[in-house]
C-alpha positions in Angstrom: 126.9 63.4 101.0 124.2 63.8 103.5 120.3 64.3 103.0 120.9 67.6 104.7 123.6 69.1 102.3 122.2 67.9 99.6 119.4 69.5 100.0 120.9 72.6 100.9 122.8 72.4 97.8 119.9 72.4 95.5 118.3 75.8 97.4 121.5 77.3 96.4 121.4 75.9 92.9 117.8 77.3 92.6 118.3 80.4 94.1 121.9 81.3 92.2 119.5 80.6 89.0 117.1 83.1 90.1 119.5 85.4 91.0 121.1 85.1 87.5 117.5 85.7 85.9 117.6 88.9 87.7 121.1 90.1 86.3 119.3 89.6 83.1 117.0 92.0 84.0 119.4 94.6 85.4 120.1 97.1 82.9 121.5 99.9 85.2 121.6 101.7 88.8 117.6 102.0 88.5 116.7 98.9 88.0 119.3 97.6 90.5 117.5 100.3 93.4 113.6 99.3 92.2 113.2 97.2 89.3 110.5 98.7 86.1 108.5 100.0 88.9 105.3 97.8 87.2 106.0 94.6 89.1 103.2 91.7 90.1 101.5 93.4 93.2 101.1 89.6 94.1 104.6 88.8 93.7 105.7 92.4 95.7 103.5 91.4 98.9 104.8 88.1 99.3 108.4 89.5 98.6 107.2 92.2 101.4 106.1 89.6 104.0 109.2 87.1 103.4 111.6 90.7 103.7 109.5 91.7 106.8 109.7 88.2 108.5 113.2 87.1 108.6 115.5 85.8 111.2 113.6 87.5 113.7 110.4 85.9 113.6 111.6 82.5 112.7 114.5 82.1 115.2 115.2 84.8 117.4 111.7 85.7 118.4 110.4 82.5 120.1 113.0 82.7 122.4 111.8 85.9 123.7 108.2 84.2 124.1 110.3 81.3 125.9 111.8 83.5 128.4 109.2 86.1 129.3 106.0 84.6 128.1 102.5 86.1 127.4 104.6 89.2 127.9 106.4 88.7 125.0 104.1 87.0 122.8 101.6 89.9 122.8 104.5 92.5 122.4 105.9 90.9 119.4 103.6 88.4 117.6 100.1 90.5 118.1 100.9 94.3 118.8 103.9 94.6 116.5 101.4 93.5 114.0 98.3 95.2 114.4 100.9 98.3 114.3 102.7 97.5 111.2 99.5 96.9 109.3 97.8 100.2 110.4 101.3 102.5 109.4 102.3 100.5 106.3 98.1 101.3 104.7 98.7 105.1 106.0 101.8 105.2 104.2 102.0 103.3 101.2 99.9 104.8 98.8 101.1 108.4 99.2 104.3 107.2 99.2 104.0 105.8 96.3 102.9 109.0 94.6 105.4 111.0 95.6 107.6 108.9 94.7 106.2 108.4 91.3 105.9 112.1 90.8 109.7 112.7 91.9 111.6 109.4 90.5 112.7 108.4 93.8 114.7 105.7 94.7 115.3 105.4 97.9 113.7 106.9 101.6 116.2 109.0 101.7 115.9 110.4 97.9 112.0 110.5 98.5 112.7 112.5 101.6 115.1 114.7 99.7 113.1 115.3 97.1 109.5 115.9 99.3 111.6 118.2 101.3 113.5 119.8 98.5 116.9 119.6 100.4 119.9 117.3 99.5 121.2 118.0 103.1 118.6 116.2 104.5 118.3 112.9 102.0 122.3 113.2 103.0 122.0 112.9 106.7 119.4 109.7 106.4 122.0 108.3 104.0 124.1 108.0 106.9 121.6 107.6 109.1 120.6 104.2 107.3 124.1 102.6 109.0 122.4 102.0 111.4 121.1 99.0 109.6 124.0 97.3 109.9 122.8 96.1 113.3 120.1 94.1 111.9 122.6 92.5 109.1 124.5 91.4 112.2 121.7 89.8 113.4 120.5 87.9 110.2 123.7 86.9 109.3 124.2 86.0 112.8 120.8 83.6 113.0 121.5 82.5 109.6 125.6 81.4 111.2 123.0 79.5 114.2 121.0 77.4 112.1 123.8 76.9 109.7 125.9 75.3 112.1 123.3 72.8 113.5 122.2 71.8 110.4 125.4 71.2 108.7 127.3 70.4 111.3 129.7 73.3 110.1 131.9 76.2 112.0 130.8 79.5 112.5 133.2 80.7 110.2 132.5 78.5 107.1 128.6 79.3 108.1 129.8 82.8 107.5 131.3 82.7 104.5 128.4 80.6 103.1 126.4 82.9 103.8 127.9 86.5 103.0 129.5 85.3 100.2 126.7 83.3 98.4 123.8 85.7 99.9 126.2 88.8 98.7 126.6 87.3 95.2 123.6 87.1 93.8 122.5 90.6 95.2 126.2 92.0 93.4 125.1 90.7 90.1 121.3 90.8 90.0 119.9 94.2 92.8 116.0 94.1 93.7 115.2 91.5 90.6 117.4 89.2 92.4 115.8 89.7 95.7 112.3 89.7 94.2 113.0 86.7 92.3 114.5 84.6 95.3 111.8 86.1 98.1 109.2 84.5 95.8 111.3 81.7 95.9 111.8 81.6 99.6 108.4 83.3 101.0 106.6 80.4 99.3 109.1 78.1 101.1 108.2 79.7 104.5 104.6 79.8 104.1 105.0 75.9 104.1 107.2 75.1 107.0 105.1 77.9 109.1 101.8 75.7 108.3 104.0 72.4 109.5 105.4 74.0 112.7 102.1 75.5 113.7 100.2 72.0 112.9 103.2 70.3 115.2 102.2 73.3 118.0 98.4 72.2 117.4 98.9 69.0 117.6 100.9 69.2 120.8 97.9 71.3 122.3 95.6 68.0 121.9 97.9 65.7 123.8 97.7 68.0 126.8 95.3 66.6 129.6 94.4 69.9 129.8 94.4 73.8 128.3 97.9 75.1 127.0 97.6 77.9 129.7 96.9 75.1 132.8 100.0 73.1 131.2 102.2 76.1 131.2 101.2 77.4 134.5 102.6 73.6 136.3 106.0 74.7 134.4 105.9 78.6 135.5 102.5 81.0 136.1 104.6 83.4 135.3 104.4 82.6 131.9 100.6 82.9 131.2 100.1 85.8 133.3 98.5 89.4 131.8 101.8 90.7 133.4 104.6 89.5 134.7 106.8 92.0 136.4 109.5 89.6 137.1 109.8 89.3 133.7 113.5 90.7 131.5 112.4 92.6 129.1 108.4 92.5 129.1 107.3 93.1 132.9 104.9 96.2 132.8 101.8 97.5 130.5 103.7 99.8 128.8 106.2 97.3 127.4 103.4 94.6 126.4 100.6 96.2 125.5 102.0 99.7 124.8 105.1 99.3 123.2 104.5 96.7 120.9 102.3 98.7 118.8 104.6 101.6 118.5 107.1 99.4 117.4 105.5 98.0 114.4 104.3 101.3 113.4 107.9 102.4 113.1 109.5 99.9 112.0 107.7 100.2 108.5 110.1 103.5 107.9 112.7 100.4 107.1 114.4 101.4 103.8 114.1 97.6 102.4 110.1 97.7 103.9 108.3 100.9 102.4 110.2 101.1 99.3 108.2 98.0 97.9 105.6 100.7 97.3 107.5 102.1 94.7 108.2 98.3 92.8 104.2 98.7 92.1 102.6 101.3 89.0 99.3 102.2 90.8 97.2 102.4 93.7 95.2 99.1 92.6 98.6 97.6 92.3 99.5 98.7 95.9 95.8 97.8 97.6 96.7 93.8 95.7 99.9 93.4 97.5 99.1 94.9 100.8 96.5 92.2 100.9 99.0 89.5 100.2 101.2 90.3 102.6 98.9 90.8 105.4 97.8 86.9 104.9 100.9 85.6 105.2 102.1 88.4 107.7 99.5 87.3 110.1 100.5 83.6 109.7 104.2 84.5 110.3 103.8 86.2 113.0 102.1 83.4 115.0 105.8 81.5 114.9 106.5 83.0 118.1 103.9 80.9 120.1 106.6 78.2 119.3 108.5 79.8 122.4 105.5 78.2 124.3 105.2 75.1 123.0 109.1 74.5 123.9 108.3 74.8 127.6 106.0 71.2 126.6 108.3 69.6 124.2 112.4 70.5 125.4 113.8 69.9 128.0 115.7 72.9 129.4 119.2 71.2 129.4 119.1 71.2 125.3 118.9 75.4 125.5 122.6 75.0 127.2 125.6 76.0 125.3 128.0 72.9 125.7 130.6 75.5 125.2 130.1 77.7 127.4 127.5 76.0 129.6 125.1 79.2 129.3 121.7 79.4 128.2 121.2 80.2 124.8 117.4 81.8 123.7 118.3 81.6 120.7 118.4 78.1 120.4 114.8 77.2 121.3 113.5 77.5 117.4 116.0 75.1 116.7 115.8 72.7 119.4 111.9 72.4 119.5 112.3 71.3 115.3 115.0 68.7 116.5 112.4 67.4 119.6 109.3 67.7 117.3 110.3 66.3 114.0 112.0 63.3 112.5 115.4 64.4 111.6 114.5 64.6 107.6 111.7 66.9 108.1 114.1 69.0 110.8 116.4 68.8 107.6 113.9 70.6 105.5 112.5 73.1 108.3 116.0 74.2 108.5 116.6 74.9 105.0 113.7 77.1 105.0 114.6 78.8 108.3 118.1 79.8 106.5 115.9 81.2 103.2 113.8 83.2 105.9 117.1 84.9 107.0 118.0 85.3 103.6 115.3 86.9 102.5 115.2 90.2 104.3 119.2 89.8 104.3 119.2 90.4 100.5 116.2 93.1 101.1 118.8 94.8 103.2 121.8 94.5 101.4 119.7 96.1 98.3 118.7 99.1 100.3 122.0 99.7 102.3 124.4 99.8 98.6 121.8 101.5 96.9 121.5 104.6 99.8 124.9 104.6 100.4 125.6 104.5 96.5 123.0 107.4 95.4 122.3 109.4 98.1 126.1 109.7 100.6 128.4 109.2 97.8 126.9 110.6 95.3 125.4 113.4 96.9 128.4 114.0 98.0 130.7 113.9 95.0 127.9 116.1 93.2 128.5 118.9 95.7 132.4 119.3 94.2 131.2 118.4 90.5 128.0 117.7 88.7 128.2 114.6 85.9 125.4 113.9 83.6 122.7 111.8 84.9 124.1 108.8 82.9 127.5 109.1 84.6 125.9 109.7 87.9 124.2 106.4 87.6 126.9 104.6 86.5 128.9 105.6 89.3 126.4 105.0 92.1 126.3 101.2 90.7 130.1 100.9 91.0 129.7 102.8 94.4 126.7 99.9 95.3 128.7 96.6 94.5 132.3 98.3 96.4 129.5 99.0 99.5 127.8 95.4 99.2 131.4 93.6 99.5 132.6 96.2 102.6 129.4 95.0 104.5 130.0 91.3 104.1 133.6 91.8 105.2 132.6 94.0 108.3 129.5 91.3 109.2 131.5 88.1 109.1 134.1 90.1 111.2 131.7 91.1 113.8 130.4 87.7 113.9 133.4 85.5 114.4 132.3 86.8 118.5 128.8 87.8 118.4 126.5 90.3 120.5 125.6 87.8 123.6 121.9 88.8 122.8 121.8 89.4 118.7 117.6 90.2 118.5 118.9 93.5 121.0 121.7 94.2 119.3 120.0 94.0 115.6 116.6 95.6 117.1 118.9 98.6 118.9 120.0 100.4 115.5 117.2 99.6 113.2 115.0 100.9 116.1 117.5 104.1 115.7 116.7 104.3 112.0 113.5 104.1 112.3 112.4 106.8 114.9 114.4 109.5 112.8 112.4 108.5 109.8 109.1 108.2 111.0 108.9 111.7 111.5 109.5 113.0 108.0 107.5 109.9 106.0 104.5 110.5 108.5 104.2 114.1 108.3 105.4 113.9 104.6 102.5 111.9 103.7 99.9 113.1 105.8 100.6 117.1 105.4 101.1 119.5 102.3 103.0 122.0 104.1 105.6 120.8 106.5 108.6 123.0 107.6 111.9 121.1 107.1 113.3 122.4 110.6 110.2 120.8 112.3 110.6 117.4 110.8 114.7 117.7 111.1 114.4 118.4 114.8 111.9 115.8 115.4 113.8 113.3 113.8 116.9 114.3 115.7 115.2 114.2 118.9 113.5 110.9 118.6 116.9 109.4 117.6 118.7 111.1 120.7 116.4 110.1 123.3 116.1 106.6 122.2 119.9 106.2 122.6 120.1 108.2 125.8 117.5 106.3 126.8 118.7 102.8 126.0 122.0 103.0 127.0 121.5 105.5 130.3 118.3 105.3 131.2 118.4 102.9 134.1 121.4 105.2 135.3 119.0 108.6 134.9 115.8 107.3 136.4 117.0 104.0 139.1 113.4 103.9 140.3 111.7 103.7 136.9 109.2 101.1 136.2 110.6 101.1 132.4 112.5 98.4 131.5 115.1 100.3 129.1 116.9 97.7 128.4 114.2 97.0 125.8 115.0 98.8 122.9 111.1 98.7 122.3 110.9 100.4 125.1 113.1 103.4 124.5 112.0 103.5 121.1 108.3 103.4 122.2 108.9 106.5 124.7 111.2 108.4 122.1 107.7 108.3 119.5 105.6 108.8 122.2 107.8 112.7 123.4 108.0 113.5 119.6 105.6 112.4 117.2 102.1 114.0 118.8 103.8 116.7 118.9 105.0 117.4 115.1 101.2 115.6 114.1 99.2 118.7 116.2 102.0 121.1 115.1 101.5 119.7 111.5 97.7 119.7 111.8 97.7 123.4 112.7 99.6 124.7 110.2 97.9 122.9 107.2 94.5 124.4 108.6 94.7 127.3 106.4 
C-alpha cells in the first residue's frame, strides 16, 4: 500500500468516527438541520471558515490569480473578503434573533416566518437548487485532486467521494459536519501555514521583488489593470465587483445559518472572531497562482489528454514542484478535507430545505400532520434528497463544465442575489412589504442570468466582462439593492 493511501485511509477512518459521534447526537429532523442550537462559538467559527473556504480557495482559485493576475488576486483573495466580513457582522446577530424568536431552521423557514408567508419560504426552497452548481464544483475539485494523488479514475474519485462524503452526512446531519469541519479546518489551517511559508520562501530566492520577477514572465500580471485580461480586465470587475460578491455570497444557506448553531449574541461575537482569523489566512491561498509563474513550468498545466490548458491544475502542480512527494502526499489530503468540508455544509442545507420547506410545505398545503409527524417525514424526505444529489453530481461529473469555478460560482451567485434582498432588509428594517422584497429578489435573479448568459449579445460595445458571473451578479445588486434599502429606509421613518 502506498504512503499516500494509507494516509488517506486513516482521514477516512477518523472522519467516519466523527461522523458516527454525530449520529449519536442526532435525535430527529432538528437536530439533523442545526444541532441544540448552544454549540462552542469556537468550534462554530472554525466550522464557518473551513465551510466558507472549500474547493474554491484551495484549488480552483489560484488558477484564476495564475491566469489574470493582480486582477484576480484583489477580486477574490482581498475584496471578496473585506465584503464577506462587513455583510456576515450586519447580519448575524439579528439573524440569530429572529431565528431564535421563530424556531427556524433554515433561510428559507427564517424568511417564511419574518415574512409570515409559506409562499415565499416555498419559492427559496426551490430557489436553493441552484446550489447544486457549487456541489458540481466541489465534487468536481475534490475528483482533481483525487486522481493525482491516488493515481485513481475520475469515476472511482467520484464514488469515493459522494459516497463516503454522503454517508456520514445521511447518518449523522450538522453534528457530523461540525464534528468533521473541526476535524478538517484544523487540518487546513496547517497546510495553509506550509504552502504560504513555501511562497515566502520562494520570495527570498528571488534576485529581486516578486512584482520585478513576475513582470520578466508577463507585466500584465502585476499591473493595477489589465484589460487584456479574461475575466478581470476593468475597475469594476477588480475593485468593484469583488466586494459585492462577498457581501452576497454570505445569504449561502450552509454560511448564515451557523448563526443559529450559537445561543447568544456573546456566542455569535466569539465565533465571528474565529473565523475571521483563519478566513483572512485562507484567503491568501490564492497568491499561490503567483508563485506558480516562479516555480512551474507551463508545460505541467497541459492536459496530456487533451493537450489543453488546465487552470485548475496549478494548486496541484505547484505542491508537486515545491514539496518532496511525502509532504505533497499530506498537502493533498488536506486539500480533499477542504472540499469536503463545505461539501458536507452543503449537502446539510440542500436535504434539509428541500426536506422542510418544498416538500413539506408542500404536502401540508393538501394535509396538516402533527408537528412530530411532520418532522419525521422531512428526515425521510432529507436522506431520499441527500442520495438523488450524489447520483445527479457523479453523473454530471463523469464530463465536467470545461471551467468548474464558473459553472459552480454561476448558480450560487443566482441564489444568492434573490436572498440578499429579503435577509438584508429583514434584518435591517421592522416593516418591510413582502411584494417589495419578492420583486427585488426576482429582479436581481433575472438580470444576473440575462446578464450572464446574453449580455455580451445585448451590449457588444460594453466594457463589462459578463462572462464573469461576478460581474453580472455585481451589476444585478448594484440595479436592486439601493433601491429596496432607500425604499426600506423611508418607510420605517415613521
Amino acid at each position: 500500500m502506498s504512503f499516500a493511501w494509507a494516509l488517506f485511509i486513516v482521514y477516512l477512518a477518523g472522519t467516519a468516527w466523527l461522523g458516527f459521534r454525530g449520529m449519536r447526537k442526532t435525535s430527529g429532523f432538528s437536530s439533523f438541520a442545526l444541532g441544540d442550537r448552544a454549540m462552542n462559538p469556537v468550534i462554530v467559527g472554525i466550522t464557518l471558515a473551513a465551510s466558507v473556504s472549500s474547493a474554491s480557495t484551495f484549488i480552483i482559485n489560484p488558477g484564476f490569480v495564475y491566469v489574470d493576475g493582480f486582477g484576480a488576486f484583489f477580486h477574490m483573495s482581498i475584496g471578496v473578503a473585506i465584503g464577506f466580513l462587513a455583510m456576515l457582522t450586519v447580519l448575524s446577530f439579528q439573524f440569530r434573533r429572529i431565528g431564535a424568536e421563530s424556531s427556524a431552521l433554515t433561510i428559507p423557514d427564517w424568511i417564511g416566518k419574518r415574512y409570515e408567508s409559506p409562499g415565499f419560504a416555498l419559492y427559496f426552497s426551490v430557489l436553493n437548487l441552484l446550489s447544486f452548481a457549487f456541489v458540481v464544483l466541489l465534487v468536481g475539485g475534490i475528483s482533481i485532486v483525487m486522481q493525482s494523488l491516488l493515481g485513481i479514475s475520475n469515476v472511482v474519485a467520484l464514488t469515493i467521494t459522494l459516497v463516503f462524503v454522503t454517508g456520514y452526512v445521511f447518518i449523522g446531519g450538522t453534528y457530523a459536519h461540525v464534528l468533521t469541519n473541526m476535524l478538517q479546518g484544523s487540518l487546513m489551517v496547517g497546510v495553509t501555514i506550509l504552502v504560504l511559508g513555501s511562497c515566502i520562501l520562494l520570495a527570498m530566492q528571488q534576485p529581486g521583488s516578486i512584482a520585478d520577477a513576475l513582470r520578466q514572465v508577463d507585466p500584465s500580471l502585476v499591473a493595477a489593470v489589465n484589460t487584456d485580461g479574461q475575466l478581470f480586465n476593468s475597475v469594476f470587475s477588480i475593485y468593484v465587483a469583488g466586494f459585492i460578491v462577498g457581501a452576497i455570497v454570505v445569504c449561502q444557506p450552509h454560511i448564515l445559518t451557523k448563526a443559529l448553531y450559537v445561543k447568544d449574541d456573546r456566542s455569535v461575537k466569539q465565533y465571528l472572531l474565529v473565523f475571521t482569523v483563519i478566513f483572512l489566512l485562507f484567503q491568501m491561498l490564492g497568491a499561490v497562482g503567483f508563485f506558480t509563474h516562479l516555480a512551474v513550468p507551463p508545460e505541467a498545466l497541459v492536459d496530456s489528454a487533451t493537450g489543453q490548458f488546465r487552470q485548475d491544475l496549478v494548486m496541484t502542480q505547484y505542491l508537486a514542484m515545491m514539496f518532496p512527494p511525502w509532504v505533497f502526499t499530506i498537502v493533498g489530503i488536506v486539500l480533499l478535507a477542504a472540499a469536503m468540508s463545505t461539501l458536507d455544509g452543503l449537502l446539510v442545507s440542500m436535504s434539509t430545505i428541500t426536506a422542510n420547506d418544498l416538500v413539506l410545505n408542500l404536502a401540508e398545503r393538501k394535509e396538516h400532520h402533527s408537528e412530530e409527524e411532520q418532522m419525521a417525514f422531512a428526515l425521510k424526505v432529507s436522506h431520499v434528497v441527500l442520495v438523488v444529489i450524489a447520483i445527479a453530481a457523479f453523473l454530471i461529473n463523469l464530463q465536467p463544465p470545461k471551467l468548474l469555478g464558473i459553472f459552480g460560482q454561476t448558480g450560487v451567485y443566482g441564489l444568492t442575489a434573490a436572498a440578499a434582498p429579503p435577509l438584508l432588509l429583514g434584518v435591517l428594517f421592522r416593516r418591510v412589504p413582502i411584494a417589495l422584497v419578492w420583486s427585488g429578489s426576482a429582479a436581481a435573479l433575472v438580470i444576473h442570468f440575462v446578464l450572464f448568459f446574453k449580455g455580451a449579445d445585448m451590449f457588444p460595445t460594453s466594457s463589462f466582462t459578463f462572462a464573469n458571473p461576478g460581474v453580472t451578479v455585481s451589476l444585478a445588486t448594484l440595479a436592486v439593492m439601493p433601491v429596496l434599502l432607500v425604499a426600506g429606509f423611508l418607510l420605517n421613518r415613521r
